[in-house]
N, CA and C atoms of all chains as a GROMACS GRO file, in nm:
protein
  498
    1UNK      N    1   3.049   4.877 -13.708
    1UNK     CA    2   3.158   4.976 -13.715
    1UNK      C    3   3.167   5.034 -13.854
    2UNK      N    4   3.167   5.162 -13.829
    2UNK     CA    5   3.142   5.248 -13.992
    2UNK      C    6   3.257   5.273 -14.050
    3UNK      N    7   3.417   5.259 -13.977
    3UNK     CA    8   3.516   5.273 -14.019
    3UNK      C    9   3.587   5.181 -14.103
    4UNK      N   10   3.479   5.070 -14.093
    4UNK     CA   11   3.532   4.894 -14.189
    4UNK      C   12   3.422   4.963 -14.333
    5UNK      N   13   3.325   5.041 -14.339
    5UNK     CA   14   3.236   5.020 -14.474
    5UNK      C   15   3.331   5.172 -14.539
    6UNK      N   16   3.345   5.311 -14.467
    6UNK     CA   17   3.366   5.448 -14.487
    6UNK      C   18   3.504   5.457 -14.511
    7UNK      N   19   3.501   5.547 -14.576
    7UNK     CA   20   3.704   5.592 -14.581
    7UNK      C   21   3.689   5.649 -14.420
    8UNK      N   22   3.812   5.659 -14.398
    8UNK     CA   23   3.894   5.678 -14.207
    8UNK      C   24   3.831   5.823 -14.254
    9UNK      N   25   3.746   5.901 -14.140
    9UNK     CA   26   3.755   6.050 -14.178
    9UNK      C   27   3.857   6.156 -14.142
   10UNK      N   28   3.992   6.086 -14.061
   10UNK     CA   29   4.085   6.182 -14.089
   10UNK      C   30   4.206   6.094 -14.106
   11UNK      N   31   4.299   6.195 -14.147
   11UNK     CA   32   4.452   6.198 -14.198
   11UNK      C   33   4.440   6.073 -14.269
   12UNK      N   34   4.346   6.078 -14.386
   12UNK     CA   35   4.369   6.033 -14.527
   12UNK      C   36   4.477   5.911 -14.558
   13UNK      N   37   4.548   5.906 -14.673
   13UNK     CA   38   4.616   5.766 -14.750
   13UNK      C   39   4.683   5.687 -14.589
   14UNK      N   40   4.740   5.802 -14.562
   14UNK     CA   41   4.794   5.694 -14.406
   14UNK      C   42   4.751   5.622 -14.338
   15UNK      N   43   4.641   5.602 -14.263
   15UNK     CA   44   4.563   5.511 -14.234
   15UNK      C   45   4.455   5.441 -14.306
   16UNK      N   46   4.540   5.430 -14.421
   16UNK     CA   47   4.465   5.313 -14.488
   16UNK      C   48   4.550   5.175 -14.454
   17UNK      N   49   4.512   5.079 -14.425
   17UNK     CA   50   4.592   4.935 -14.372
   17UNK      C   51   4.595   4.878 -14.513
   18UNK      N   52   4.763   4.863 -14.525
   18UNK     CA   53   4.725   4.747 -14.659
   18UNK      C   54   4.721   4.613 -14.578
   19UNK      N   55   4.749   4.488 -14.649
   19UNK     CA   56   4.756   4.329 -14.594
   19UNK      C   57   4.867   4.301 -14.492
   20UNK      N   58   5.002   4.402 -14.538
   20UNK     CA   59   5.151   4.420 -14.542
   20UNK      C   60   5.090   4.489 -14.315
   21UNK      N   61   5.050   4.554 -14.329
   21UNK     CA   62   5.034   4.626 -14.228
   21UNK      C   63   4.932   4.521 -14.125
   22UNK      N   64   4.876   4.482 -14.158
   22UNK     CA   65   4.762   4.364 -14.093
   22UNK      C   66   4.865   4.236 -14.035
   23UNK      N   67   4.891   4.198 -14.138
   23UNK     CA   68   4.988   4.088 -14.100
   23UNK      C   69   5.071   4.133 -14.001
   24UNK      N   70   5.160   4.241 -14.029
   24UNK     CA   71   5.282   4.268 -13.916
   24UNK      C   72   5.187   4.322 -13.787
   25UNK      N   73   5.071   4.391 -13.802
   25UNK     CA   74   5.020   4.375 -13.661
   25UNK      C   75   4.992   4.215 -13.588
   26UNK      N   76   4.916   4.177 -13.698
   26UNK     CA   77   4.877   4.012 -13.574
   26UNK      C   78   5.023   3.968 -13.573
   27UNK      N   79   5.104   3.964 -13.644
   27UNK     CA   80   5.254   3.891 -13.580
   27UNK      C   81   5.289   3.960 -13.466
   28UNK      N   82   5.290   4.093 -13.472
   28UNK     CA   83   5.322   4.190 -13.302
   28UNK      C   84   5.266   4.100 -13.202
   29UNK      N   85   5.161   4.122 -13.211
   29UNK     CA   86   5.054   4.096 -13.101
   29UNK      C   87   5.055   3.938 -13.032
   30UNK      N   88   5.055   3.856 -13.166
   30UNK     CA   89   5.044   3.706 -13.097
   30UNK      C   90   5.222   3.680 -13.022
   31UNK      N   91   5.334   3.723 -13.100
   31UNK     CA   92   5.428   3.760 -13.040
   31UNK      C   93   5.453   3.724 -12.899
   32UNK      N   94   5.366   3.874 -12.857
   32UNK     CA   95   5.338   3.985 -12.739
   32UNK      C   96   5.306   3.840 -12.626
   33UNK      N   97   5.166   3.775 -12.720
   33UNK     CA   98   5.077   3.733 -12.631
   33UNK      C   99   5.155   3.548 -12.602
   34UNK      N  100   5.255   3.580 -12.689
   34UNK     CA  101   5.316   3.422 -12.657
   34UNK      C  102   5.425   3.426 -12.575
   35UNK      N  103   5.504   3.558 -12.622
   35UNK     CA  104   5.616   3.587 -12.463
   35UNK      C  105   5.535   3.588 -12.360
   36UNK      N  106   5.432   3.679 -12.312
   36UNK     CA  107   5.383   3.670 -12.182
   36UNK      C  108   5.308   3.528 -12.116
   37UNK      N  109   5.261   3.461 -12.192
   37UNK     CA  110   5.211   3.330 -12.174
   37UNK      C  111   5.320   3.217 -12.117
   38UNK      N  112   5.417   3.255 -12.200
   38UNK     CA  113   5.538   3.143 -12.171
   38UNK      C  114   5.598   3.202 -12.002
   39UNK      N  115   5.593   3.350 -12.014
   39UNK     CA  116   5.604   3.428 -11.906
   39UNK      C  117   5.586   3.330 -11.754
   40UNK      N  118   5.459   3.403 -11.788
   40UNK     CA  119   5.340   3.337 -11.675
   40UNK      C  120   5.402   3.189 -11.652
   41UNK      N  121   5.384   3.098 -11.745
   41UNK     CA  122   5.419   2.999 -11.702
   41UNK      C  123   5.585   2.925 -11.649
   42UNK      N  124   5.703   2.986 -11.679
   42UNK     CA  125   5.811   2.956 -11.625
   42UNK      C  126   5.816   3.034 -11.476
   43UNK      N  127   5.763   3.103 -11.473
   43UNK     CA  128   5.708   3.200 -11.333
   43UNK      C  129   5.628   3.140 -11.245
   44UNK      N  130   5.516   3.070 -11.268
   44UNK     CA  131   5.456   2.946 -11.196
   44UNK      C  132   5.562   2.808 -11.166
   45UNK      N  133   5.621   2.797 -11.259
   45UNK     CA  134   5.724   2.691 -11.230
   45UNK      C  135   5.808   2.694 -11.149
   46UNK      N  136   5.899   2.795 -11.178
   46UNK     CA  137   6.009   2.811 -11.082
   46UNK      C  138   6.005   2.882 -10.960
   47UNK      N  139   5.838   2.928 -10.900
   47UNK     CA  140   5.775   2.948 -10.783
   47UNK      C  141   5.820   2.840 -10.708
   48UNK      N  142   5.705   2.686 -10.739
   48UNK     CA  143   5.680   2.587 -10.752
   48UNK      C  144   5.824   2.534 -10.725
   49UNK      N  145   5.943   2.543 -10.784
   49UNK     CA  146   6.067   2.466 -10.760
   49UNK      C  147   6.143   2.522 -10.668
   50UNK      N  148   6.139   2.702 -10.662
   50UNK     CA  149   6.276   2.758 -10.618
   50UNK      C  150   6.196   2.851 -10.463
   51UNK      N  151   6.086   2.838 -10.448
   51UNK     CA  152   6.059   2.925 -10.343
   51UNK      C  153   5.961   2.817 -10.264
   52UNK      N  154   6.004   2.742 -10.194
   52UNK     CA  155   5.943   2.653 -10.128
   52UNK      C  156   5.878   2.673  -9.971
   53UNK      N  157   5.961   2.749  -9.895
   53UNK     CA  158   5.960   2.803  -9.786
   53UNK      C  159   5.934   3.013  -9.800
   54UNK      N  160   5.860   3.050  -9.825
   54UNK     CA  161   5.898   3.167  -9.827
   54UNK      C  162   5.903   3.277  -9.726
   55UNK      N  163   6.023   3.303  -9.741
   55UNK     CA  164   6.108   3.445  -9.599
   55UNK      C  165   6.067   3.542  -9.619
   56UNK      N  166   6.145   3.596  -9.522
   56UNK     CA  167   6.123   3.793  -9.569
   56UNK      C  168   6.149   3.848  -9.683
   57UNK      N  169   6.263   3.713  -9.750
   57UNK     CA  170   6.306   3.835  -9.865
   57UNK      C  171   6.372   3.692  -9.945
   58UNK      N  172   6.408   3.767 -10.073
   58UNK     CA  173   6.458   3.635 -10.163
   58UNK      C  174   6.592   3.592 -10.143
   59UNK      N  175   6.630   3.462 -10.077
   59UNK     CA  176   6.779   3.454 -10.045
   59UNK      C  177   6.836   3.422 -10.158
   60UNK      N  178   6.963   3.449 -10.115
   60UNK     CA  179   7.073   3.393 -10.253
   60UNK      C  180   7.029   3.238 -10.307
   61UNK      N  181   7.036   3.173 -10.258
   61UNK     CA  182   7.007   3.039 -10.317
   61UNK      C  183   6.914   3.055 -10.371
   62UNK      N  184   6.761   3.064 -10.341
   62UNK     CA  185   6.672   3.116 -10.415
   62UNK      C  186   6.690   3.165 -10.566
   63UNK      N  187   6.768   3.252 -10.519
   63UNK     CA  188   6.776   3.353 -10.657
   63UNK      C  189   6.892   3.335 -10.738
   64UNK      N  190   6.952   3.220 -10.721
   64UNK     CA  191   7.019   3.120 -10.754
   64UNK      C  192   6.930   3.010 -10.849
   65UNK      N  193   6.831   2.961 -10.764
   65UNK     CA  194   6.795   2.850 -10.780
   65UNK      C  195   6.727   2.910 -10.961
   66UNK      N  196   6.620   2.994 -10.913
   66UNK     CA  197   6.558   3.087 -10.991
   66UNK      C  198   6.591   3.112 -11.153
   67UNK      N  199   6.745   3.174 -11.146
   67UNK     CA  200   6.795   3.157 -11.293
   67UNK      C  201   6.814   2.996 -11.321
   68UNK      N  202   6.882   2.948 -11.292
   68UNK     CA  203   6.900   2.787 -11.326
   68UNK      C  204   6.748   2.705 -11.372
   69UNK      N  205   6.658   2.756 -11.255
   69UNK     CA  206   6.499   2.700 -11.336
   69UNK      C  207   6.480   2.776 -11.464
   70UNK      N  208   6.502   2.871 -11.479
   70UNK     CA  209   6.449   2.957 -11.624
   70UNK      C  210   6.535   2.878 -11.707
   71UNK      N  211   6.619   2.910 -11.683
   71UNK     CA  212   6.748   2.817 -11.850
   71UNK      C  213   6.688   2.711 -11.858
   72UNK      N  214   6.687   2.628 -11.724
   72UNK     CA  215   6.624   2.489 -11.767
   72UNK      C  216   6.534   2.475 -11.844
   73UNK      N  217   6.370   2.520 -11.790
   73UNK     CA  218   6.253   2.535 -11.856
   73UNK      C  219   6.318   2.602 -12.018
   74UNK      N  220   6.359   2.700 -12.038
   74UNK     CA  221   6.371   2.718 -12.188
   74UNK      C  222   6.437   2.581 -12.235
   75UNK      N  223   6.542   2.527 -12.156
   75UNK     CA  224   6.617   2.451 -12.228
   75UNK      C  225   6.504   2.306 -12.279
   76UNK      N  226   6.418   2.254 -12.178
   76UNK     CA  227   6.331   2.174 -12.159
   76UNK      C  228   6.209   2.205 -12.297
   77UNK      N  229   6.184   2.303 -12.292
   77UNK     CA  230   6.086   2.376 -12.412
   77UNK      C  231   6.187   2.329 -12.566
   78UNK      N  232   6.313   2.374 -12.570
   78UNK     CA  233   6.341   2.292 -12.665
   78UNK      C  234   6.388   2.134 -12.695
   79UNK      N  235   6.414   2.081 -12.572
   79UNK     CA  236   6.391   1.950 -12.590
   79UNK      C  237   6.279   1.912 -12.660
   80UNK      N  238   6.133   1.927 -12.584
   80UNK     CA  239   6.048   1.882 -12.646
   80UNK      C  240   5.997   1.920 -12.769
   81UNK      N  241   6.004   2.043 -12.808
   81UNK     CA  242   5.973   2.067 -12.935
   81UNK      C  243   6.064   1.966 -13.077
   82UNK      N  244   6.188   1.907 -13.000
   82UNK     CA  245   6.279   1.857 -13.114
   82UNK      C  246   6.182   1.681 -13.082
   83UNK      N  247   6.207   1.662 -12.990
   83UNK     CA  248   6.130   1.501 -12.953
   83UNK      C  249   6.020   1.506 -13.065
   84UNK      N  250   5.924   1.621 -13.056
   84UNK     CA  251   5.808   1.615 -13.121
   84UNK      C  252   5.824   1.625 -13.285
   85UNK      N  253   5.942   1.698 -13.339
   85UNK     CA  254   5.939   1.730 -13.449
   85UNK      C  255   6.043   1.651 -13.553
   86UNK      N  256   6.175   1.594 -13.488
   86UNK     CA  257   6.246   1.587 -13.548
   86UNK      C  258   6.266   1.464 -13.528
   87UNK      N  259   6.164   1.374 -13.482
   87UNK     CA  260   6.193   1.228 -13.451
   87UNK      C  261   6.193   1.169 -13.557
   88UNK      N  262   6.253   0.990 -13.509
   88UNK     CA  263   6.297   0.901 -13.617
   88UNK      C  264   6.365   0.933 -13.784
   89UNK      N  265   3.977   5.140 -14.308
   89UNK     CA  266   4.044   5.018 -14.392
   89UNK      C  267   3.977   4.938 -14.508
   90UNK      N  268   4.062   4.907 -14.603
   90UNK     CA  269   3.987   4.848 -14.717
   90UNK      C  270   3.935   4.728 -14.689
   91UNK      N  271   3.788   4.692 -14.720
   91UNK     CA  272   3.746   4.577 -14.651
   91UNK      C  273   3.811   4.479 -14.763
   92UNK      N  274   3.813   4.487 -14.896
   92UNK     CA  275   3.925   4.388 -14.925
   92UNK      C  276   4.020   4.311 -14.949
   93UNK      N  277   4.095   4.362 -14.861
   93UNK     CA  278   4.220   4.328 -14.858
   93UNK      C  279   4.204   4.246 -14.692
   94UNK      N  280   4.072   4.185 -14.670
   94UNK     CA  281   4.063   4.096 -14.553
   94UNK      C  282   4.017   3.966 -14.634
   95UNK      N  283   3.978   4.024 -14.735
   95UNK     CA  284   3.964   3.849 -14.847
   95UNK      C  285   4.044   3.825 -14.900
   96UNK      N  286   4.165   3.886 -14.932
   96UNK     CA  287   4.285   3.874 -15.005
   96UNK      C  288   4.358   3.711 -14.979
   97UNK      N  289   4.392   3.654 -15.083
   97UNK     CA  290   4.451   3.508 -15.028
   97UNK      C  291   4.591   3.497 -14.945
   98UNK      N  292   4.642   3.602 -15.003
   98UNK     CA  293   4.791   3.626 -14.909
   98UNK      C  294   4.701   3.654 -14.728
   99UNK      N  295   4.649   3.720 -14.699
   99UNK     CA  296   4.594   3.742 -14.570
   99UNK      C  297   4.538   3.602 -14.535
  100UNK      N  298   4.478   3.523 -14.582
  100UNK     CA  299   4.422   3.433 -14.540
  100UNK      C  300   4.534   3.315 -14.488
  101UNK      N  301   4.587   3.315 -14.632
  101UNK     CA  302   4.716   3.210 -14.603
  101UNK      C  303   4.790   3.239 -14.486
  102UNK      N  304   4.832   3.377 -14.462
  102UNK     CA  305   4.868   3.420 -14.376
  102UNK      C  306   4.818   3.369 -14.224
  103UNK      N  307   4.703   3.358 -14.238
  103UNK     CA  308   4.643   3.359 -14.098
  103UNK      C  309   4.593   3.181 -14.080
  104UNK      N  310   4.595   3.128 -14.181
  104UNK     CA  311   4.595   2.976 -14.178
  104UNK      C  312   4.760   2.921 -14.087
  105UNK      N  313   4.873   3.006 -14.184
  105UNK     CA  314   5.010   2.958 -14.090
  105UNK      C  315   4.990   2.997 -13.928
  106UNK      N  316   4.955   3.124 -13.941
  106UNK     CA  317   4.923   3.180 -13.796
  106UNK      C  318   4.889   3.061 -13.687
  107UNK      N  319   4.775   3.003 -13.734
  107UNK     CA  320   4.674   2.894 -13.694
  107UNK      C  321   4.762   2.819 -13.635
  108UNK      N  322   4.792   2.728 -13.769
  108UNK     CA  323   4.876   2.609 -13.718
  108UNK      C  324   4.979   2.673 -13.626
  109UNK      N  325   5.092   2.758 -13.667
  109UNK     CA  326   5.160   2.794 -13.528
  109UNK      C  327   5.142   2.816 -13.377
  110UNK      N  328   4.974   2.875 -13.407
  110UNK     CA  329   4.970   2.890 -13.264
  110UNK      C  330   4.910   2.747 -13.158
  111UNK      N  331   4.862   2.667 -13.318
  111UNK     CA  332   4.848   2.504 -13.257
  111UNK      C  333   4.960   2.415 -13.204
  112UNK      N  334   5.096   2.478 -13.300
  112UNK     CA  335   5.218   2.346 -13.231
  112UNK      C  336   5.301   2.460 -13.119
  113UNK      N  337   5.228   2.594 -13.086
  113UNK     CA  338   5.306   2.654 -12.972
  113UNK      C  339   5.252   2.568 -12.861
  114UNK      N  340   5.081   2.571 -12.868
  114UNK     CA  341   5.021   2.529 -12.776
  114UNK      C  342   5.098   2.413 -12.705
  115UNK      N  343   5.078   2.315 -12.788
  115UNK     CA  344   5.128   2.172 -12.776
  115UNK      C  345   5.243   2.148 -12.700
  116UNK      N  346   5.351   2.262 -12.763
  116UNK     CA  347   5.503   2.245 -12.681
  116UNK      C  348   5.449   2.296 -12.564
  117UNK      N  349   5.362   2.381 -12.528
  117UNK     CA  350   5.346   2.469 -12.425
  117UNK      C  351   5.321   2.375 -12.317
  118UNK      N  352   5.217   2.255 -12.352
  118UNK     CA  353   5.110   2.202 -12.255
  118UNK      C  354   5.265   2.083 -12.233
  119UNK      N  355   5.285   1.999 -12.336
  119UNK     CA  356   5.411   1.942 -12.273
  119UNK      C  357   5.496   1.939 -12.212
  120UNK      N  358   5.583   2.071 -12.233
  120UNK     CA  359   5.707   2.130 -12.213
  120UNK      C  360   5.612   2.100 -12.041
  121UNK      N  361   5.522   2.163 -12.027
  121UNK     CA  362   5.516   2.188 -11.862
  121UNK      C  363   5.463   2.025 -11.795
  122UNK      N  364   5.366   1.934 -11.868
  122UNK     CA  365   5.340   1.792 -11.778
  122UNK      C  366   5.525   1.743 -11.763
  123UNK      N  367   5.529   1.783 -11.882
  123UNK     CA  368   5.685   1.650 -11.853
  123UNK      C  369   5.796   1.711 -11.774
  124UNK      N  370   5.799   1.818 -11.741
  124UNK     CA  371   5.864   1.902 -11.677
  124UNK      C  372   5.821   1.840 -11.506
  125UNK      N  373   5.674   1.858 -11.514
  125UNK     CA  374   5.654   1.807 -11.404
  125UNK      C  375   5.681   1.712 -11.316
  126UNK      N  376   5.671   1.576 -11.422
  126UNK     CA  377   5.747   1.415 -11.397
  126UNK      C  378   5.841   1.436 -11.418
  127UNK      N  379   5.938   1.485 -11.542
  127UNK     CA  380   6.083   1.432 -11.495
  127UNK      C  381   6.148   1.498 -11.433
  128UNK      N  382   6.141   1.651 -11.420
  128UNK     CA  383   6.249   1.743 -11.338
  128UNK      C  384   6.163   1.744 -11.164
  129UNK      N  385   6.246   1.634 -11.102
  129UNK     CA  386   6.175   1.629 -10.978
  129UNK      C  387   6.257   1.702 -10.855
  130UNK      N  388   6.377   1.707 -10.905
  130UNK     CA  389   6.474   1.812 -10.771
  130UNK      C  390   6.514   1.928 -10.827
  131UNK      N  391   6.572   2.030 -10.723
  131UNK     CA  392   6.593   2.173 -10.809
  131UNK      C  393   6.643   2.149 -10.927
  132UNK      N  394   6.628   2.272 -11.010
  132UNK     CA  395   6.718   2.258 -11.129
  132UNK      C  396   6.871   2.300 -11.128
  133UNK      N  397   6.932   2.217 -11.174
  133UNK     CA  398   7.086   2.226 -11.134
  133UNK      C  399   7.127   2.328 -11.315
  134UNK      N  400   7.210   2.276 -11.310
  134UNK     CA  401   7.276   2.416 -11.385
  134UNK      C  402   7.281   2.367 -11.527
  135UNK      N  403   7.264   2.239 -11.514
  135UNK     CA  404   7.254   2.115 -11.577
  135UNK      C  405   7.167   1.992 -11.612
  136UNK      N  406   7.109   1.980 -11.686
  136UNK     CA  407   7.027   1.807 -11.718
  136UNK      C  408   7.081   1.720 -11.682
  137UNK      N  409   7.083   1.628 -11.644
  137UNK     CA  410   7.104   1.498 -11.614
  137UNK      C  411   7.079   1.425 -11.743
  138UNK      N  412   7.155   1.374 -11.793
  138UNK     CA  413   7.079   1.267 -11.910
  138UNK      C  414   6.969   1.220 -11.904
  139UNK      N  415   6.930   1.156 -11.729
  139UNK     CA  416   6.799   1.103 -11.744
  139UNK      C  417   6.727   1.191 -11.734
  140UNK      N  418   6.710   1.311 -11.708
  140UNK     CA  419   6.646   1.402 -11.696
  140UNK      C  420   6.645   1.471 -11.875
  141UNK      N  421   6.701   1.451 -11.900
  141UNK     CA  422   6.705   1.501 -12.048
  141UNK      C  423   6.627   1.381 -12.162
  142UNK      N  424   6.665   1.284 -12.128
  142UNK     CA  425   6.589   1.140 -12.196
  142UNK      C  426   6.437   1.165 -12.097
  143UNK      N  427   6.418   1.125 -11.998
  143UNK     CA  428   6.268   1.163 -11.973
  143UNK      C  429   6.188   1.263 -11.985
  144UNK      N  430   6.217   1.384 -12.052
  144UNK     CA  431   6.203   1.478 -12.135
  144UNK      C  432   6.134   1.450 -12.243
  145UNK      N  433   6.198   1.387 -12.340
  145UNK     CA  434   6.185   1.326 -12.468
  145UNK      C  435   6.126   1.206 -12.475
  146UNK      N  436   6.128   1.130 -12.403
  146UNK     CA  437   6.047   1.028 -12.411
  146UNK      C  438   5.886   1.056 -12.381
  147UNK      N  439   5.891   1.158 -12.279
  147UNK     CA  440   5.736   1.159 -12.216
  147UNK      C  441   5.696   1.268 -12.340
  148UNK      N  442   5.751   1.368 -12.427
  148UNK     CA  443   5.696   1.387 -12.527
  148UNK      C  444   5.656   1.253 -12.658
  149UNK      N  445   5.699   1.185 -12.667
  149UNK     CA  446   5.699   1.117 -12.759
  149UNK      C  447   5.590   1.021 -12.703
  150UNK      N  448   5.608   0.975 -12.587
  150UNK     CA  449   5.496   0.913 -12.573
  150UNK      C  450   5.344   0.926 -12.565
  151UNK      N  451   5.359   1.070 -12.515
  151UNK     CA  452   5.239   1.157 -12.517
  151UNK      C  453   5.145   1.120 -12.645
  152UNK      N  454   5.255   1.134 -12.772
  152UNK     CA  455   5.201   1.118 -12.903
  152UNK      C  456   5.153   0.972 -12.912
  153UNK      N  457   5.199   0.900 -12.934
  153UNK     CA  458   5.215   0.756 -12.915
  153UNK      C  459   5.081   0.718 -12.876
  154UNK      N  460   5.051   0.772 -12.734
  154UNK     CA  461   4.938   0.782 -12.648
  154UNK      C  462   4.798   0.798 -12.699
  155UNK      N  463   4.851   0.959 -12.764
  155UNK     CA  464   4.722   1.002 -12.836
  155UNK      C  465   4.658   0.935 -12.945
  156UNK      N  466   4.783   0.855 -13.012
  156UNK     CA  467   4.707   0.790 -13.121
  156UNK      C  468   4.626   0.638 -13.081
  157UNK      N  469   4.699   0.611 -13.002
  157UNK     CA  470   4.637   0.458 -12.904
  157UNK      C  471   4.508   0.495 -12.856
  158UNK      N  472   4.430   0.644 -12.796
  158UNK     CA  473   4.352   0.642 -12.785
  158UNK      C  474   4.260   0.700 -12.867
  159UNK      N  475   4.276   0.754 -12.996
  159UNK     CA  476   4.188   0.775 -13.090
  159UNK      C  477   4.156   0.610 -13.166
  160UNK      N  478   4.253   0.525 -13.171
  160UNK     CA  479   4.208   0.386 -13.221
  160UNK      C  480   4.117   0.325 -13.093
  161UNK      N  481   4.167   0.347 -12.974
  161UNK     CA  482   4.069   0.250 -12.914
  161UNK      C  483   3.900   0.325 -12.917
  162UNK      N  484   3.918   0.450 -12.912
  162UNK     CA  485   3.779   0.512 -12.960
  162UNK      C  486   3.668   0.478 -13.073
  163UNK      N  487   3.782   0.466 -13.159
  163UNK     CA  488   3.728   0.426 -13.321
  163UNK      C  489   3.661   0.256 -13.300
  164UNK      N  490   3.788   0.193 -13.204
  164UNK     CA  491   3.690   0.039 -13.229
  164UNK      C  492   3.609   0.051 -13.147
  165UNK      N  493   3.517   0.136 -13.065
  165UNK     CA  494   3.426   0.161 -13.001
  165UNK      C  495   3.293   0.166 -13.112
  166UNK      N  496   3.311   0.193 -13.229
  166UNK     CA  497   3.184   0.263 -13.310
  166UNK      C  498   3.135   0.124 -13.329
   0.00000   0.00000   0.00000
């Protein structure tokens, strides 16, 4: 890639990346890529807990059940992170 | 882009914390969900149960516990 050895050939000083600009991109991104990960996975979970039988459509309890698994799982995510970190 | 400001030590350092963070996300990640598995065994109520909140914490902790029991029994293997 000739754009890592060459100056950018257009619109000049602006797209030059300082460190300042690098950094706040990979923080965006891994971010990005750690909400959706955690995503995915409280979404597999509370499949798994709250939709056991599945109907035509999502019943109240369900979608009941549904928020109560999410709080949990977050709540559970910080349990263990304190078990792991802040013991004895 | 300036290629050096990818050797820069602030960038590096930078991306060393990166590292480790995305090593102890992992970790909570892979936990948070085995122990989830064993201890939250009926819907989730609105609420923890203590034991549900203590088997939480314990099966993290033991996890660790674990891991180090089996890097020693490895080692007296050599």
């Amino acid at each position: 890639m000739d754009s890592f050895s060459s100056p950018p050939p257009h619109s000049g000083a602006s797209s030059q990346f300082s460190t300042n600009d690098i950094m706040d991109q990979v923080k965006t991104q891994l971010e990005q890529a750690y909400a959706e990960q955690f995503l995915e996975t409280v979404r597999d979970k509370c499949f798994d807990k709250c939709i056991t039988k599945p109907g035509s459509s999502l019943s109240g309890s369900e979608g009941s059940c549904i928020s109560r698994c999410v709080d949990r799982y977050i709540e559970a995510t910080g349990i263990i992170s304190k078990a792991l970190f802040s013991q004895r | 882009m300036d290629p050096s400001s990818l050797q820069s030590p602030e960038l590096q350092n930078f991306l060393n914390q990166q590292k480790e963070r995305a090593m102890i996300n992992e970790m909570v990640g892979k936990l948070t969900s085995a122990c989830w598995d064993k201890c939250i065994t009926s819907t989730p109520g609105s609420k923890f149960s203590s034991s549900e909140s203590n088997c939480l914490s314990n099966c993290a902790q033991r996890y660790m516990e674990m891991s180090l029991m089996i890097v020693k029994r490895f080692q007296s293997m050599q």
